[in-house]
C-alpha positions as a Markdown table, in Angstrom:
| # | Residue | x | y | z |
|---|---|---|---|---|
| 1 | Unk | -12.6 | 41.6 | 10.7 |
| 2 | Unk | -11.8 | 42.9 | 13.9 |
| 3 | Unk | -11.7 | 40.2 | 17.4 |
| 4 | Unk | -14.3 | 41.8 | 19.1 |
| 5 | Unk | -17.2 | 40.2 | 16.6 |
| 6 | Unk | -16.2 | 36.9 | 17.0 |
| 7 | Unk | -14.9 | 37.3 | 20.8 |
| 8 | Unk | -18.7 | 38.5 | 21.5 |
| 9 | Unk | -19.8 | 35.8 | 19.0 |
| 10 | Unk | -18.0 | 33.5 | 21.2 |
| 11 | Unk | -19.0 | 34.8 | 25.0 |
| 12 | Unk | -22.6 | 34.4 | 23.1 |
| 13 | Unk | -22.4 | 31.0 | 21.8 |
| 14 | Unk | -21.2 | 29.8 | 25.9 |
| 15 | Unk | -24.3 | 31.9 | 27.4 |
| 16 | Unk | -26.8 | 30.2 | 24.9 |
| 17 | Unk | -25.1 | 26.8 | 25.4 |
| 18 | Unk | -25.2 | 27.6 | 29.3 |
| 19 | Unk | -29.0 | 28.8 | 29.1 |
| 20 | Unk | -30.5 | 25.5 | 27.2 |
| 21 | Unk | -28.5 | 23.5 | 29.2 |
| 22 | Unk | -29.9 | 25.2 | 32.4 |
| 23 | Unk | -33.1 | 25.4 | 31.0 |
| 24 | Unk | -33.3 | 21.6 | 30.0 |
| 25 | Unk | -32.0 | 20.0 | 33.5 |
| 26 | Unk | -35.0 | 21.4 | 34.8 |
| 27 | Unk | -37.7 | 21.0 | 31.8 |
| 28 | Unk | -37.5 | 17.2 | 30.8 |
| 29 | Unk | -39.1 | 16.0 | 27.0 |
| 30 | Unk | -41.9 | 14.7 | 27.8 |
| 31 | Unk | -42.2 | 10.7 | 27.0 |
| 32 | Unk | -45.6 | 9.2 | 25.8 |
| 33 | Unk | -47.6 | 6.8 | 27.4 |
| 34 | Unk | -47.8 | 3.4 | 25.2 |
| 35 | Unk | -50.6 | 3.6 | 22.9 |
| 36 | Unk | -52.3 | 1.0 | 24.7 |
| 37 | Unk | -52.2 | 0.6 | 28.2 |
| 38 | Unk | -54.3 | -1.8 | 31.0 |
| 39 | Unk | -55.7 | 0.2 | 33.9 |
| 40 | Unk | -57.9 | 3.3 | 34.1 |
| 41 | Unk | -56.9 | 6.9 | 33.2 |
| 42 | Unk | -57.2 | 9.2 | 36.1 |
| 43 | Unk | -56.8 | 12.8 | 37.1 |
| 44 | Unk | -55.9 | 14.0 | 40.4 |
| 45 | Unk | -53.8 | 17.1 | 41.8 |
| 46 | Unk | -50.7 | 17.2 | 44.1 |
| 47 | Unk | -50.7 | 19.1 | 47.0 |
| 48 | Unk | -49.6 | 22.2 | 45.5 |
| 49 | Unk | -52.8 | 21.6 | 42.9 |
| 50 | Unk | -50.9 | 20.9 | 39.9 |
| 51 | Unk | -52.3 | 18.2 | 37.8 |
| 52 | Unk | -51.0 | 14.6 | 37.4 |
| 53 | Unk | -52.0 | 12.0 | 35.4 |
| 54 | Unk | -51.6 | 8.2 | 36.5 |
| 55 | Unk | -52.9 | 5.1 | 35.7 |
| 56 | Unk | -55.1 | 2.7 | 38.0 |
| 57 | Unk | -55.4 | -0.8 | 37.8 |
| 58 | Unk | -57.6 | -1.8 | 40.7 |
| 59 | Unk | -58.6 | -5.2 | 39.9 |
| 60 | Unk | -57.8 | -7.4 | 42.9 |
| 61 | Unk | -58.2 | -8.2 | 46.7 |
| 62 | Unk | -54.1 | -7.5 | 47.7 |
| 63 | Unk | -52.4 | -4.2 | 49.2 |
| 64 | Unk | -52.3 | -1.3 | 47.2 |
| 65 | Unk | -48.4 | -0.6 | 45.2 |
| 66 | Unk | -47.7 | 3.1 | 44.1 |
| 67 | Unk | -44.6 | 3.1 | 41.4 |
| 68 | Unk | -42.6 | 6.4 | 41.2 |
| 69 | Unk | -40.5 | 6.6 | 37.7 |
| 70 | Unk | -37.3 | 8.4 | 37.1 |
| 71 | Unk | -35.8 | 11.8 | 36.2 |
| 72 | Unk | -37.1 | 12.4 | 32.2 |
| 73 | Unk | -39.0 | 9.9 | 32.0 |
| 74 | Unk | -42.9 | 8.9 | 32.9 |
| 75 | Unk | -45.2 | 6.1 | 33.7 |
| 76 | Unk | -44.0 | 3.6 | 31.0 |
| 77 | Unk | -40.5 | 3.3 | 32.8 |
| 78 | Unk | -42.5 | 1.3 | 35.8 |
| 79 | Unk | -45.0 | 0.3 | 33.5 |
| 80 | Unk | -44.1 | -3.4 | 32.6 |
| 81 | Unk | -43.0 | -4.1 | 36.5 |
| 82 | Unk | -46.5 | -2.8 | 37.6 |
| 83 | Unk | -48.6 | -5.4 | 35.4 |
| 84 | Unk | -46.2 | -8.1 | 36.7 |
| 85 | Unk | -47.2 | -7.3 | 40.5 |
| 86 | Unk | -51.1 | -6.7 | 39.3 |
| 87 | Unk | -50.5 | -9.9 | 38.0 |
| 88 | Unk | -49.6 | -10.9 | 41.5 |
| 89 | Unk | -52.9 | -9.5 | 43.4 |
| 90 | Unk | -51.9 | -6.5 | 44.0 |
| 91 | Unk | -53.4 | -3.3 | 43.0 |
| 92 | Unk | -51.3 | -1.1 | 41.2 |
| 93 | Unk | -51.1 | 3.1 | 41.0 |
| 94 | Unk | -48.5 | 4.5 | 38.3 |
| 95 | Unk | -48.2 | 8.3 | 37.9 |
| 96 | Unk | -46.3 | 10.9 | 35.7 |
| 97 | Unk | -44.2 | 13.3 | 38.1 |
| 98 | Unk | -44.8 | 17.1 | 37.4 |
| 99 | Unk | -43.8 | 18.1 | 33.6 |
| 100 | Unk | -43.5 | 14.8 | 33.1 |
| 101 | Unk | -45.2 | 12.0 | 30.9 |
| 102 | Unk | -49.1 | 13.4 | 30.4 |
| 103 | Unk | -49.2 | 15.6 | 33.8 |
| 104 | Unk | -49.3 | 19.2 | 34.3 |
| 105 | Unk | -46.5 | 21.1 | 35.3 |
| 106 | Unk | -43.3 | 23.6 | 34.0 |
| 107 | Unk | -39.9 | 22.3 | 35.7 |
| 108 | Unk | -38.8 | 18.9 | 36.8 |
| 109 | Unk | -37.4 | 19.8 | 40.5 |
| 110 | Unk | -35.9 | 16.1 | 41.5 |
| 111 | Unk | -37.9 | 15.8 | 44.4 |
| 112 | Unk | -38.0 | 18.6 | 46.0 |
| 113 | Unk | -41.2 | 19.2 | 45.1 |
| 114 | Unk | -41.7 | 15.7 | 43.7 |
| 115 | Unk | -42.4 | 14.6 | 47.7 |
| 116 | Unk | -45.5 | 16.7 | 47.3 |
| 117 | Unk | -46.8 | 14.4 | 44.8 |
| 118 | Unk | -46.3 | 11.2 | 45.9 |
| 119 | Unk | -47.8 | 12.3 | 48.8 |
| 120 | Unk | -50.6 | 13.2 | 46.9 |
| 121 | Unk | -50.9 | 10.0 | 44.9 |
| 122 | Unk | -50.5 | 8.3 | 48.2 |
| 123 | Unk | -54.0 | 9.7 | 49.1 |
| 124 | Unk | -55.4 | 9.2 | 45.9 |
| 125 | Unk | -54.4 | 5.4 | 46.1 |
| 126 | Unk | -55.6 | 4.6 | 49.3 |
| 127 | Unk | -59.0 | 6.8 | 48.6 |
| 128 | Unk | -59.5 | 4.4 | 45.4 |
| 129 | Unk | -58.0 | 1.1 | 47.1 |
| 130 | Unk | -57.5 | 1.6 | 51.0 |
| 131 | Unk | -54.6 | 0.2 | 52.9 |
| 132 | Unk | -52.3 | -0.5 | 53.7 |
| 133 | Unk | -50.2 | 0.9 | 50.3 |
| 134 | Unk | -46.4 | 0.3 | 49.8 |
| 135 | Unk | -44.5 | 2.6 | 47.6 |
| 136 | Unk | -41.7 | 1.6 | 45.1 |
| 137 | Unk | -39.4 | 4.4 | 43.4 |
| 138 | Unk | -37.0 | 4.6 | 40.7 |
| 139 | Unk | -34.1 | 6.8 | 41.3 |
| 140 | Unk | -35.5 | 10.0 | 41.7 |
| 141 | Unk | -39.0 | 8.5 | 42.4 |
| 142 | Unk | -36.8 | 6.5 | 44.8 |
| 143 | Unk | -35.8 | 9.7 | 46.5 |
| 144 | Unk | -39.2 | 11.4 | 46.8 |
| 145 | Unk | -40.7 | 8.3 | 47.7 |
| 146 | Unk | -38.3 | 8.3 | 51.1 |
| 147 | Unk | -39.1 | 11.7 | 51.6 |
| 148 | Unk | -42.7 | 11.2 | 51.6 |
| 149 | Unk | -42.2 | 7.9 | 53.4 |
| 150 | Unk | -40.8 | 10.0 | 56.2 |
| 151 | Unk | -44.0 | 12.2 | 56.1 |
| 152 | Unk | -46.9 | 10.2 | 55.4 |
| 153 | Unk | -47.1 | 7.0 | 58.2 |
| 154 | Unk | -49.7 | 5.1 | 55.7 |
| 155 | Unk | -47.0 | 4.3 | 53.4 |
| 156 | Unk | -46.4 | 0.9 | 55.3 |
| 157 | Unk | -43.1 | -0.1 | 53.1 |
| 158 | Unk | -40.8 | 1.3 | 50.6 |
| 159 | Unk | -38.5 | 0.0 | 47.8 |
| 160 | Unk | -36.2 | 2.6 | 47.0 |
| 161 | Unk | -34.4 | 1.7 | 43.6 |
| 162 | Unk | -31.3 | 3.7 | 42.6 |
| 163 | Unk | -31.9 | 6.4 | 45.5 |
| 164 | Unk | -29.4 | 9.0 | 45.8 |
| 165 | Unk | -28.4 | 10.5 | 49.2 |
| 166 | Unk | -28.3 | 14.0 | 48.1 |
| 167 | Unk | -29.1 | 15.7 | 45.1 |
| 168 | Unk | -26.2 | 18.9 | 45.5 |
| 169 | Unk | -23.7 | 16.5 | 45.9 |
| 170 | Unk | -25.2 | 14.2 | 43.1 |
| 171 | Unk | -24.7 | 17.1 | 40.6 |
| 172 | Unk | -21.1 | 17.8 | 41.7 |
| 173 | Unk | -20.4 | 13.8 | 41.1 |
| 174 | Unk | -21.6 | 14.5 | 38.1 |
| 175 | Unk | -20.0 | 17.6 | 37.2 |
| 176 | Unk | -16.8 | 16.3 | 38.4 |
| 177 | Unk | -17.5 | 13.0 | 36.4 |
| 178 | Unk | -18.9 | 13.8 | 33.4 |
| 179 | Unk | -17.0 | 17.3 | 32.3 |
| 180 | Unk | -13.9 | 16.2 | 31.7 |
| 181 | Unk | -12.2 | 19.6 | 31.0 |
| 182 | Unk | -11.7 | 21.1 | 34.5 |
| 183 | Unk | -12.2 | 24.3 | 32.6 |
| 184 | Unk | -15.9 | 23.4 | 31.4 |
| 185 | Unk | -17.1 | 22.5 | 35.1 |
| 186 | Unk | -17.6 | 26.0 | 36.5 |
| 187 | Unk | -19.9 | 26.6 | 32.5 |
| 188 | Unk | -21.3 | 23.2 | 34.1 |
| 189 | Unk | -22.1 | 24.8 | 37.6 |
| 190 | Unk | -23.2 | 28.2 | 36.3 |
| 191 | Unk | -26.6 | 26.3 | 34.3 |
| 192 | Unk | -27.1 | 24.1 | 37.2 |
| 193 | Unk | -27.4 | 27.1 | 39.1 |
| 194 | Unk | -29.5 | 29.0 | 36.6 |
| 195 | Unk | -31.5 | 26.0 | 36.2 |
| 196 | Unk | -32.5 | 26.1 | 40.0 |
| 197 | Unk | -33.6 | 29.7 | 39.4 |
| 198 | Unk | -35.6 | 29.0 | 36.8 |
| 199 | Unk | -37.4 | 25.7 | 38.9 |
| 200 | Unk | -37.4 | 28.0 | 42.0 |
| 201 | Unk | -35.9 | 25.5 | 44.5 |
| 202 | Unk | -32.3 | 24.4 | 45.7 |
| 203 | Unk | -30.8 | 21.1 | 45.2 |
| 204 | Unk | -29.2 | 21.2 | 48.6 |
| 205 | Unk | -33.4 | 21.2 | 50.0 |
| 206 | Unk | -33.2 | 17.6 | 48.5 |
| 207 | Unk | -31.7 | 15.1 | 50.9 |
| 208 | Unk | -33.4 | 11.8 | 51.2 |
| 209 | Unk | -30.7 | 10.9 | 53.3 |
| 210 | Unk | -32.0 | 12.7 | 56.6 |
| 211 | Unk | -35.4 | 10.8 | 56.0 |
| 212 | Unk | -34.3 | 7.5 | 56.5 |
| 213 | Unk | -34.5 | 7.4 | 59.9 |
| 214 | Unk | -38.1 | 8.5 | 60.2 |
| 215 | Unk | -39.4 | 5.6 | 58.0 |
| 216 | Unk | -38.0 | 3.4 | 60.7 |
| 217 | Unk | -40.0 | 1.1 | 62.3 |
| 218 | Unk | -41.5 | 0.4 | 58.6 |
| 219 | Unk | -39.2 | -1.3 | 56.4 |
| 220 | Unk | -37.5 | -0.4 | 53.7 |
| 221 | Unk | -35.7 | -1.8 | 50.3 |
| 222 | Unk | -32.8 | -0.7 | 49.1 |
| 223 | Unk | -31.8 | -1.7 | 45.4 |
| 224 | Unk | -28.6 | -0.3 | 43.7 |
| 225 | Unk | -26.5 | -1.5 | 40.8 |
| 226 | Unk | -23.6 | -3.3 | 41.2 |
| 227 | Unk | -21.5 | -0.4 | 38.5 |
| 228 | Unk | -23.8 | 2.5 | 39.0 |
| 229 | Unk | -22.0 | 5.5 | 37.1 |
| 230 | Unk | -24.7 | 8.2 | 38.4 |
| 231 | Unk | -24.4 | 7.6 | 41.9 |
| 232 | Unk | -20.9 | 7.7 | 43.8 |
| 233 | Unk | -20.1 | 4.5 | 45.8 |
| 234 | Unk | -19.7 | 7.1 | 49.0 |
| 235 | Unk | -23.6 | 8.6 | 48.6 |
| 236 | Unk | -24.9 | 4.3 | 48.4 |
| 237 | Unk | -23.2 | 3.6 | 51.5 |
| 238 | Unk | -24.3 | 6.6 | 53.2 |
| 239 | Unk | -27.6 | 5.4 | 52.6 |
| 240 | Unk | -27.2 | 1.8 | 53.6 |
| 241 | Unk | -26.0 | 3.4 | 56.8 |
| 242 | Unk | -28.2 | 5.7 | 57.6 |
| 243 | Unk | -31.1 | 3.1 | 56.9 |
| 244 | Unk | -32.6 | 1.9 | 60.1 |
| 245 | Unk | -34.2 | -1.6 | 60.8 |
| 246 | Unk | -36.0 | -3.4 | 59.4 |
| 247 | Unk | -33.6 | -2.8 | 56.1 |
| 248 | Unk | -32.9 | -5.3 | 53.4 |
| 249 | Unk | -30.3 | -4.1 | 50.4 |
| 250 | Unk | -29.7 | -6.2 | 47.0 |
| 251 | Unk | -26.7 | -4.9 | 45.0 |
| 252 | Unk | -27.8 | -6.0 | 41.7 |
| 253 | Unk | -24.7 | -7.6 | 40.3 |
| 254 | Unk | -23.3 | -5.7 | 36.8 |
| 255 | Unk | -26.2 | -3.4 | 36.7 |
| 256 | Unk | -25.7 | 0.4 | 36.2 |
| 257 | Unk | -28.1 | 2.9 | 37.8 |
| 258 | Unk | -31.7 | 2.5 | 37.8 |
| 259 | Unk | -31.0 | -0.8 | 35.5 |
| 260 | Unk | -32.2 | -4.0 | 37.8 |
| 261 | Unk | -35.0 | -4.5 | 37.3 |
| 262 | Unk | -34.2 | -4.5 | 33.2 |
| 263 | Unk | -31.0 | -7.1 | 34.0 |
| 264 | Unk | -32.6 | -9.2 | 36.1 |
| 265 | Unk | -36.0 | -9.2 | 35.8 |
| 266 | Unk | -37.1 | -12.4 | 37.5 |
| 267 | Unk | -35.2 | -11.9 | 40.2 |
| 268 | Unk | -36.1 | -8.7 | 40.5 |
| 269 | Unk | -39.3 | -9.3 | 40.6 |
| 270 | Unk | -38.9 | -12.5 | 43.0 |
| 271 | Unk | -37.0 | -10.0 | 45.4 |
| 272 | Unk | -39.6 | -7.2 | 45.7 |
| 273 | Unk | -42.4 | -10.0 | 45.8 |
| 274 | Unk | -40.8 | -11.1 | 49.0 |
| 275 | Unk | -40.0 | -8.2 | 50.8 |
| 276 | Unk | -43.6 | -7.1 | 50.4 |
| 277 | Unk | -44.7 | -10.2 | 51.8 |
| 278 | Unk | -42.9 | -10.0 | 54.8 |
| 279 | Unk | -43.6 | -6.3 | 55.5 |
| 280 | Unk | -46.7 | -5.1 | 53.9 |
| 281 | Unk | -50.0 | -6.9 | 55.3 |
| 282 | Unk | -53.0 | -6.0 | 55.5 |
């Protein structure tokens, strides 16, 4: 047997691995809702008219909270946190992102056009519950929920849990951290670039960063974990800085990203109770 069979068998094998891994950044599994859940199923569409699913639970005289999950994963990662604060008095919107969870939608595009559904389910919560609604994200719900923040002046307050700064730069963190073999990162680059083809948007369009000063003079809640290996220590304080007043910022001690509210759930709790009572009345 000659090279050139298993030299094209190899060039093959790196454009297949490069092609599902491009293909999968941008089209997450989908995760199930729990097979019983409290609030009411409900339909509604983004702006763009895709599809989402979410999960009202209405019950109660208090503000209205809208919870934004994470990249790959749905409804259920706020889902525990939200009956806590419905628990509370308040009333409580959770919603799958696009292609996630039980919503419509191809390609995950980490808020770039992730803004265009909170935005929606902004409008959807305060058409079910009125105002004034407060939103509360999870990493990349945390960054689409600053970016519609910045857009949307009925969002009152935000809690912005695990936020990064900026999504291009995010990715080359990540590159840089997780491919070890400096050889492997421009394979690594190549699918997040194909992956951005296939999605049809640019990470460098995502930037919650330049938002934060048009959510000033509403408050916001910034919430990051103490050992965060996803976000650099750079992009966090680049967001603490570029936060205006009225800010308050909890670095959750020995947490790693998105993984507060899991560590220290009372106090998690406890916190967010607090900084909703000081900034979101009716």
């Amino acid at each position: 047997m000659g090279l050139a069979p298993l030299i094209g068998g190899g060039i093959g094998f790196v454009l297949g691995t490069v092609g599902y891994a491009s293909w999968r950044w941008v089209h997450p599994v989908r995760l199930p809702w729990p097979e019983k859940v409290e609030g009411e199923g409900v339909a509604f569409p983004s702006l763009d008219g895709t599809i989402l699913r979410g999960l009202w639970m209405g019950q109660g005289q208090g503000p209205t909270l809208l919870l934004c999950h994470g990249y790959y994963r749905s409804l259920t990662e706020p889902y525990h946190l939200g009956i806590a604060l419905h628990r509370q008095g308040y009333r409580v919107f959770l919603f799958d992102f696009r292609a996630c969870g039980e919503s419509k939608g191809y390609f995950s595009t980490l808020g770039a056009r992730e803004v265009l559904d909170v935005l929606a389910a902004t409008r959807e919560a305060i058409r079910r519950g009125g105002g004034p609604v407060a939103v509360l994200g999870i990493s990349m719900g945390a960054a689409a929920a600053i970016m519609a923040a910045a857009r949307e002046p009925r969002i009152r307050a935000v809690v912005a849990d695990s936020a990064y700064a900026d999504l291009a730069g995010l990715l080359a963190y990540r590159v840089q951290k997780g491919v070890p073999v400096p050889l492997l990162r421009p394979l690594a680059r190549a699918s997040i670039r194909l992956g951005e083809i296939f999605a049809a948007f640019r990470a460098t369009e995502v930037r919650p960063v330049d938002y934060l000063a048009h959510i000033s003079p509403r408050a916001i809640f910034l919430i990051y974990g103490e050992r965060d290996s996803y976000i650099s220590s750079e992009q966090r304080e680049e967001m603490i800085q570029k936060a205006q007043n009225p800010k308050e910022l909890w670095i959750a001690p020995g947490s790693d990203h998105a993984m507060a509210r899991l560590d220290h759930p009372q106090e998690y709790l406890e916190r967010v109770l607090s900084f909703l009572g000081r900034w979101l009345t009716p």
